[in-house]
TORPAMAR-546915 format. One line per 2 residues: their letters; for each residue x, y, z of C-alpha. Coordinates in Angstrom, 3 decimals, padded with zeros to 6 digits, always signed. Last residue first. Layout:
! residues N
A	X,Y,Z; ...
This chain:
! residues 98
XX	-026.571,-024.123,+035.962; -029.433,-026.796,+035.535
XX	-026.376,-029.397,+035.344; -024.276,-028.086,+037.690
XX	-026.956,-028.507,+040.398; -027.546,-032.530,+039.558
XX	-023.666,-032.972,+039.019; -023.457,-031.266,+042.742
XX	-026.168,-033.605,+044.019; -024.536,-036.415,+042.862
XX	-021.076,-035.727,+043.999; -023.099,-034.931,+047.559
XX	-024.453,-038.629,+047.619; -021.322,-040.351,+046.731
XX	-019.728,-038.022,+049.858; -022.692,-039.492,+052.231
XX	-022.436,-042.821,+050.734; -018.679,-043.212,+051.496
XX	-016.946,-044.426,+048.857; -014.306,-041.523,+048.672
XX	-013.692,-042.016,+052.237; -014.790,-039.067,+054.338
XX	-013.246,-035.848,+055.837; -011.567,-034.019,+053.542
XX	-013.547,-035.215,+050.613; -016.435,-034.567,+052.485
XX	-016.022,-031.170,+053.590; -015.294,-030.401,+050.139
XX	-018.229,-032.092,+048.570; -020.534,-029.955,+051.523
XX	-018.693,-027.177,+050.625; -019.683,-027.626,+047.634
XX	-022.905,-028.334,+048.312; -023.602,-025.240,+050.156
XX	-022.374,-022.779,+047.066; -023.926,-024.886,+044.092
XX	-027.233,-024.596,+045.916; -026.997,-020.811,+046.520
XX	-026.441,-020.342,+042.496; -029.287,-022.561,+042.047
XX	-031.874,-021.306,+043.530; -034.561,-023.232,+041.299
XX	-036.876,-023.642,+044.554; -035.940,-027.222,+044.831
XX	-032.280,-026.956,+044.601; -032.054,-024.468,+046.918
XX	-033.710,-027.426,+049.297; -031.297,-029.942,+047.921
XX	-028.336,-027.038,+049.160; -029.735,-026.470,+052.483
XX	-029.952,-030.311,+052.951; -026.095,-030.702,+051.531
XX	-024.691,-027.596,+053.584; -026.001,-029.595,+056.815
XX	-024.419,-032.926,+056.053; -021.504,-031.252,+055.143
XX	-021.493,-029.321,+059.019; -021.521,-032.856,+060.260
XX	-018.684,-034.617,+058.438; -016.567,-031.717,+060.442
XX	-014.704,-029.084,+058.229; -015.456,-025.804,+059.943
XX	-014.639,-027.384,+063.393; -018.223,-027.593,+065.552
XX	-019.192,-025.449,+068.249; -020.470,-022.232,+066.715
XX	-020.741,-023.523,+062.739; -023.671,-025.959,+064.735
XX	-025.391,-023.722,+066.172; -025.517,-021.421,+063.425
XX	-026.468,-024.352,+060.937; -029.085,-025.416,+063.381
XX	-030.910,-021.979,+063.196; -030.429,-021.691,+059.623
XX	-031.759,-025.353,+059.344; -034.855,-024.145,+061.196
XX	-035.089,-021.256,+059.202; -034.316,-023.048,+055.998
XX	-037.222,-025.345,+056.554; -039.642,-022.777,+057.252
XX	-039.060,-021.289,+053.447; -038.867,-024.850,+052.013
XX	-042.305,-026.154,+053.053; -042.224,-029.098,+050.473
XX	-044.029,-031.175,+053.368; -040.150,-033.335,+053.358
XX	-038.805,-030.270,+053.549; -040.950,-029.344,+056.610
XX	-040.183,-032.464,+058.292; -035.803,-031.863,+057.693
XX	-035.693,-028.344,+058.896; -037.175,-029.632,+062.444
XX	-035.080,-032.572,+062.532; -031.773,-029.983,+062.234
XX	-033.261,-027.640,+064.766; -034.230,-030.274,+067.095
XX	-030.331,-031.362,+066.154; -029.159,-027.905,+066.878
């Protein structure tokens, strides 16, 4: 899942969105297999899948991972933790262009 995960992460960062939600699919399923549906990790997945929505003006399917990245995190995480500061601002970003 992690190769999976890193994978995802390289072609996002070469604005290849399509290949990087298959690998993050692939990690995502991996992942939603072994992992408790409300661990930090699965958040941290929803967020990338929802940045790369983002990018290709998806927005609907954006909204939908990174809230349940925000609700993982709010669960999960301290409310000043960067990872749940960062998916507040990626859900104001989303609801914005909504």
């Amino acid at each position: 899942a992690t190769t999976y995960m890193n994978l995802g992460e390289t072609y996002r960062e070469m604005k290849d969105y399509t290949t990087a939600l298959t690998y993050y699919q692939k990690g995502l399923n991996i992942r939603e297999e072994k992992l408790a549906k409300t661990h930090p990790d699965l958040a941290v997945i929803y967020h990338n899948m929802s940045k790369i929505y983002f990018s290709t003006q998806k927005y609907s399917m954006a909204m939908k991972y990174v809230q349940q990245a925000v609700e993982i995190g709010q669960e999960k995480l301290s409310s000043t933790h960067p990872h749940l500061v960062e998916y507040r601002e990626t859900f104001e970003k989303i609801r914005e262009k909504q």
